[in-house]
N, C-alpha and C positions, 0 to 999 in steps of 0.2 A: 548386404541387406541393410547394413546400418547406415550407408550412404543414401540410398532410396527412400528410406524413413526421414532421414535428414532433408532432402530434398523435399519429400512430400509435406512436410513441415514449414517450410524456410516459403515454396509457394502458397501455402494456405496461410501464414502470417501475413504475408505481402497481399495478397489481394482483399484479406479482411479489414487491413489497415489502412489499404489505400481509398477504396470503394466503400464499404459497410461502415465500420466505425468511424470513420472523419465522418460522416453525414449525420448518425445517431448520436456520438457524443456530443458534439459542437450543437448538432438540432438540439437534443433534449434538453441542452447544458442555455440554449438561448432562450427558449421556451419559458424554463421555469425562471430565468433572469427577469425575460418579461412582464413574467406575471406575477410574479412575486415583488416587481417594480426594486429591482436591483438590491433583493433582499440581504443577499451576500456580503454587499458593501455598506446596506443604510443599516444592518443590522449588526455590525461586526463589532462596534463596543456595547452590545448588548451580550453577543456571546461572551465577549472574556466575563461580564459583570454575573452571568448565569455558573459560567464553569467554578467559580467560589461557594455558591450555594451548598448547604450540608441535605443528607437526605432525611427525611421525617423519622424514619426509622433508624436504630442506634448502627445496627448489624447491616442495614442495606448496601448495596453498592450507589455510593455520589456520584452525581453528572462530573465530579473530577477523577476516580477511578476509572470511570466508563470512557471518557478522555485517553486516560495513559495506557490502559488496554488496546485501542484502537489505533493511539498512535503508535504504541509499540511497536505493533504489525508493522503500519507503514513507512514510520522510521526506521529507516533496514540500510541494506546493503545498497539498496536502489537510487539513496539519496547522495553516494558516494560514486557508485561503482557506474547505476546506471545516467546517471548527468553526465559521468566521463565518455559514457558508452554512444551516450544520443550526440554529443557535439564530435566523438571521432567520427561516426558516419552521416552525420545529418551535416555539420557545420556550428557555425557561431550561432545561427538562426534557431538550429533548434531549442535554445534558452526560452525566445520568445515563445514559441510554440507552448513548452511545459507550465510558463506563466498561466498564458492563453486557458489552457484546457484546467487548470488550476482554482484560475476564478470564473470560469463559467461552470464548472464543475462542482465551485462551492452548493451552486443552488442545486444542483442534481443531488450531493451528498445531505443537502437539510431535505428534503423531500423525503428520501429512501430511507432515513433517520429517524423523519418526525411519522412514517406510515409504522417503522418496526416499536413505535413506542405505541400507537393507540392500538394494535393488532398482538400487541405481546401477552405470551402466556402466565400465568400462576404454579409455582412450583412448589411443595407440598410444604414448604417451608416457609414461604409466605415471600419467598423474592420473584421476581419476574426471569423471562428467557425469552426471545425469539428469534426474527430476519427475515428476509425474502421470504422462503420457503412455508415461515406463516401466515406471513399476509397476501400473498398467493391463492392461498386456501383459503382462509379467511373472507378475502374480498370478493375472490375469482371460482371461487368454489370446485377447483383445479388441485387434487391433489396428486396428480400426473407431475404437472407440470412444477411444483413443488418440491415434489423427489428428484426431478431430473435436474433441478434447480442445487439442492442439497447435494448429488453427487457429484455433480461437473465443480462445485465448490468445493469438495473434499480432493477433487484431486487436482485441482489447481493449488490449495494450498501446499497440501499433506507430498503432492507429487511437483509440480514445477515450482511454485516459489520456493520450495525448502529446497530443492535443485541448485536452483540458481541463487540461495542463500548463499549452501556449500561453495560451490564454484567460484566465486567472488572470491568467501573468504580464503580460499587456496589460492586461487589465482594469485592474491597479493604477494604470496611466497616468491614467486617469480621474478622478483627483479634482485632480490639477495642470492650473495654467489653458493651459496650452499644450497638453492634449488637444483640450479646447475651439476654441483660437485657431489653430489647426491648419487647421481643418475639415472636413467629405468630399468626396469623389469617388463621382460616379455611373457604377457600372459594369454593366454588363446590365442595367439597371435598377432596382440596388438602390443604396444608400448604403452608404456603407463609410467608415470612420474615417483620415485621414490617416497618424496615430498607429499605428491597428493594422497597418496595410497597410506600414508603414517597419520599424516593431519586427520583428515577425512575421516579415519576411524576411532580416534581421537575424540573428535566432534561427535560422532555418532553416540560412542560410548556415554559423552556428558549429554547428550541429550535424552539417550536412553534411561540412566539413573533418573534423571529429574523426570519425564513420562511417566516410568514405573514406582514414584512417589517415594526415590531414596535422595534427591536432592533437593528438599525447600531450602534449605539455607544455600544454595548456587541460585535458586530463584530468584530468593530475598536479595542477597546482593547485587545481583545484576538487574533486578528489577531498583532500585538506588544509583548504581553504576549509570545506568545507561540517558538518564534525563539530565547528572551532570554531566558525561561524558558528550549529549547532547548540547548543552553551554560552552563547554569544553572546546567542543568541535568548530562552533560560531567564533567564539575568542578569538580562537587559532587563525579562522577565516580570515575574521577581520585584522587580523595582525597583519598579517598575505597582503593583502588591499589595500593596508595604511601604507605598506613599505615599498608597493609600486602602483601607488597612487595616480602617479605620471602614466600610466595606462590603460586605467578605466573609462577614461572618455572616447579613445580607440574602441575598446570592447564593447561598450555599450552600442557605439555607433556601427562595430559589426552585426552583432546582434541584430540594429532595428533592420540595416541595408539586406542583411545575408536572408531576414526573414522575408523581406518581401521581395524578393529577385527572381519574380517567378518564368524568367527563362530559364533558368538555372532547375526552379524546383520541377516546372512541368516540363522539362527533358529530360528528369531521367528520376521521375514522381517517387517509383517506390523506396529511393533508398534519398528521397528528400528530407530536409531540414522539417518540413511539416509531420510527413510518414514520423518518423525518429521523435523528434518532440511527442507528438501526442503515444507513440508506445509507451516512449520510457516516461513520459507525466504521468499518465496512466498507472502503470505498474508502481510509481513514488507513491502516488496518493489516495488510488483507489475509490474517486469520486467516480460512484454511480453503476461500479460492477457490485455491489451488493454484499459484500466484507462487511464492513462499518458497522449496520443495522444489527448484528450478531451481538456484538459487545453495549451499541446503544438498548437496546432490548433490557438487559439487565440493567442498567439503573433506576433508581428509586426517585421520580421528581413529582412533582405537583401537575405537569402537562406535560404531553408530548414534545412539543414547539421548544422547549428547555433545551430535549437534548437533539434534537435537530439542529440546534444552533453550537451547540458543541462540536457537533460531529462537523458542522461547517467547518469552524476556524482549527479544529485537527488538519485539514485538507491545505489551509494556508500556513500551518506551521510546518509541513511538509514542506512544499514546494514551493511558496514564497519566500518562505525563511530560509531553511536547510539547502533544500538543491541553489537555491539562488548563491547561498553564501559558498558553495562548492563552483557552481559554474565560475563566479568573477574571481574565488581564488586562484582557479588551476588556469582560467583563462591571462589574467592579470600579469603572470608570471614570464609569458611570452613563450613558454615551452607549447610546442605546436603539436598537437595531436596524431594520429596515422593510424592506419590500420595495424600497425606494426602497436604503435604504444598507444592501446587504447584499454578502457575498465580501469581498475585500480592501481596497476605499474603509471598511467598517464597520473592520476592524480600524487601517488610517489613522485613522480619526479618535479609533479611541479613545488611540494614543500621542498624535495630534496634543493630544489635552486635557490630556497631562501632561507630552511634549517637545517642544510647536510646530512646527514646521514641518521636524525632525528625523524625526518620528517617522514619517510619510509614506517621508522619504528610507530608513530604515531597512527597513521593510517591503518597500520594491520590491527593495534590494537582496539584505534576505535570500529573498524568491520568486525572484529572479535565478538565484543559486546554488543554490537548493535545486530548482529547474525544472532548471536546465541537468544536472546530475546524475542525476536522475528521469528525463528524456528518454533519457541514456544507458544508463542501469541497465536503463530498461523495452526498449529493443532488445537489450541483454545477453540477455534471457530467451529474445526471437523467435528470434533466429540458432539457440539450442538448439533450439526447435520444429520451425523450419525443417529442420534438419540430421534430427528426429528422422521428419518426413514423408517427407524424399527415401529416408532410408534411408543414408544417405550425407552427408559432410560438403556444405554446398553447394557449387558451384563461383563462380568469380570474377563471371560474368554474371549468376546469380540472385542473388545478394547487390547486385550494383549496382541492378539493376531493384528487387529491396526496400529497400535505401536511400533509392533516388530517390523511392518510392512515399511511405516514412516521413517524406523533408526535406520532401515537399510537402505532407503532414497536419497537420505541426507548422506550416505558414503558413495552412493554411486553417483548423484551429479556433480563431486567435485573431480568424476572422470572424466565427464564428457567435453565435448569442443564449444567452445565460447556460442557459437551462431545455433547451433544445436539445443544449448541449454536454456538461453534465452527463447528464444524462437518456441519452444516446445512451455515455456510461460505465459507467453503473448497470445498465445492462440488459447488456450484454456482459456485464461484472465478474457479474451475475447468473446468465448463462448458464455459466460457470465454474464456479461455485459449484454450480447445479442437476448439476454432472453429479463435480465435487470430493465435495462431501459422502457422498451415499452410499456411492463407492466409499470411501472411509475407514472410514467404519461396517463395512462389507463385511470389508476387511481390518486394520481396528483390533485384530480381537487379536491379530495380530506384533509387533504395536508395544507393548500392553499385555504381550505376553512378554518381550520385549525390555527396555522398564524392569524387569521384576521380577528378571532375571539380572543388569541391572547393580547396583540396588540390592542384591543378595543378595553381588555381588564387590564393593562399595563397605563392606559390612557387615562383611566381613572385612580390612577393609585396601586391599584391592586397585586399581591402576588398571586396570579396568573391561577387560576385550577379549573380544570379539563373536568366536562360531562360531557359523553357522547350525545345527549341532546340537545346540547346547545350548537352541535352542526350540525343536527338531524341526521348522524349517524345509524342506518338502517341494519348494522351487523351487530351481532352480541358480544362483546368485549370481558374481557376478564375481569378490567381493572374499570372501567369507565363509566359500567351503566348504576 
């Protein structure tokens, strides 16, 4: 049965990826390029100069809070695990691709950003909340399609990426000889890994604690841990790079050729360097499946267009920075990828060829930190969904019963089979997207108004303040009117 479920998965990720989203991401992602006259790029030191700004309020959440919450999420195991995962099966080329869907994906991400900040709600306490699911309603007057919005979000986070958090961070276990010397246990019939089965519940249990509000100080630290260990991880990169330097103009030149070699990709499309790129970019960064908005939502700025510009350069600290400094390091090294050593054993082995038997140790530790945060960030989202389905904040029972449900997904997918675990991410994070995307289109020109009133009080001097009638915003807004 579980082969069949696997299968029925593995063909619905492949034809979503091949057919559906390459047409909608790339479209929507050029669209808003367009029109926004390559807002992405001609705005980009205007983001870093916004994410500094404090918020009016002592107690609010800052467009730099609203930052490291988002990126948190997308800073994960995806920026390690899945770069190694996209260039085993895609090739060199898939690099480009994650670029590609990166920066045209900037502008999809300031759109979905700058709608969750003029559509966001008032909380009794005087902070804001929102995301898709509001301005959904909000715009489109669709509170159908809001909720179905909210749940297919809750169990992408709460169910596949905390999945495939797990699974990474075990995975890594796998190339040290005590995964091996371990051995399995047979349970219902299947084999199961010592290793995973201990870790796994392990991880469950510290994520449990910190859910049921016994671990803020594991928060606190790893919420500190994880932006150096971020620095940390580029250093290291660049150390990788400088010391086989003599190989980067090789890789680079793979990258551009492998990308566009399109006998190669349109003979055998689904499991091409394009397909590959744009999954795993996608699942890095998060530009335009409708994540982001949840955490932009809560900060406290003068105008929307502030933290749309945030949430932009979150998406290039992702995956121009991060995956890029993972792709040239484990590429650089000259260790060749396979199906055999692919995820985070490939990325081991490539530090292990320049810091022995450090470089292993280094890797699990940074998926450690960077998993445990992701875990948390991505139930940060649900509880909003949750809250925005009942109508009502949830009460103390339904939060337990969906924690309990979340500790115990985070120990079952670091059981399952590499293709499996993924696969059963991409098609959620899909379904997201198939229904993100167009509403953006939809109401893309508020947000396209929106940049042009701040630009025009940026032009005069001004710092920047939002009223809904100065774009003749026609809906009632919490914060605006």
């Amino acid at each position: 049965m579980l082969q069949t479920f696997s299968g029925l998965i593995d063909l619905i990720s492949k034809y979503m990826y091949s057919y559906i989203l390459i047409i909608m991401l790339l479209g929507v992602g050029l669209y808003f390029t367009f029109r926004g006259k390559l807002l992405q790029l001609r705005l980009l030191p205007e983001s870093i100069r916004v994410v500094g700004e404090k918020p009016k309020e002592k107690n609010s959440v800052s467009a730099f809070q609203a930052l490291m919450v988002s990126t948190a999420s997308r800073v994960g195991t995806g920026n390690i695990v899945g770069v190694a995962s996209a260039i085993a099966a895609g090739g060199y080329g898939a690099v480009f691709w994650m670029w590609l869907i990166a920066i045209v994906g900037g502008a999809s991400a300031f759109v979905e950003s700058t709608l969750a900040q003029v559509y966001k709600k008032k909380d009794p306490q005087g902070g804001s909340y929102g995301g898709p699911s509001y301005y959904i309603e909000a715009a489109l007057h669709s509170r159908f399609l809001g909720v179905l919005f909210a749940v297919i979000l809750i169990a992408t986070y709460a169910g596949g990426f905390n999945m495939v958090c797990s699974f990474n961070l075990m995975d890594s276990f796998t190339s040290y000889s005590f995964y091996k010397s371990a051995g399995n246990v047979v349970l219902f019939g299947a084999k199961f890994s010592v290793v995973s089965l201990v870790g796994a519940a392990i991880l469950a249990v510290l994520v449990g604690i910190c859910v049921f509000g016994g671990g803020k100080r594991i928060v606190k630290v790893t919420g500190i841990m994880v932006p150096i260990m971020g620095v940390v991880y580029i250093l290291v990169a660049l150390v990788v790079v400088v010391l086989n330097i003599a190989n980067i103009p090789m890789v680079l030149g793979r990258i551009l050729t492998s990308a566009f070699d399109f006998q190669a990709i349109f003979g055998g499309f689904m499991g091409s360097c394009i397909m590959e790129g744009i999954k795993r970019g996608l699942y890095s960064n998060e530009a335009g499946i409708g994540s982001a908005p949840n955490a932009a939502a809560a900060a406290d700025v003068s105008h929307p267009v502030k933290q749309g510009l945030v949430q932009m350069l979150s998406v290039f600290i992702d995956t121009i920075l991060i995956c890029t400094a993972t792709a040239l390091m484990a590429l650089s090294t000259g260790i060749v990828p396979s199906s055999e050593l692919t995820g985070a054993p490939f990325v081991q082995a490539a530090l292990a060829d320049t810091f022995g038997s450090f470089g292993p140790y280094f890797i699990t530790f940074a998926l450690l930190l960077f998993a445990f945060t992701t875990l948390l960030g991505n139930l940060y989202y649900c509880e909003g969904c949750m809250n925005y389905i009942a109508g009502h904040k949830v009460g103390k029972t339904g939060k337990t019963v969906f924690n309990l449900i979340a500790v115990f997904l985070v120990f079952i997918g670091a059981q399952l089979e590499f293709n499996l675990v993924w696969n059963i991410a991409d098609v959620l994070m899909g379904f997201m997207a198939i229904i993100n995307l167009p509403v953006i289109v939809i109401l893309g020109g508020t947000a396209m108004k929106a940049l042009k009133d701040y630009i025009s009080q940026r032009a005069v001097g001004k710092d920047p303040v939002f009223k809904a009638a100065s774009i003749d915003l026609q809906e009632k807004t919490d914060f605006w009117n």
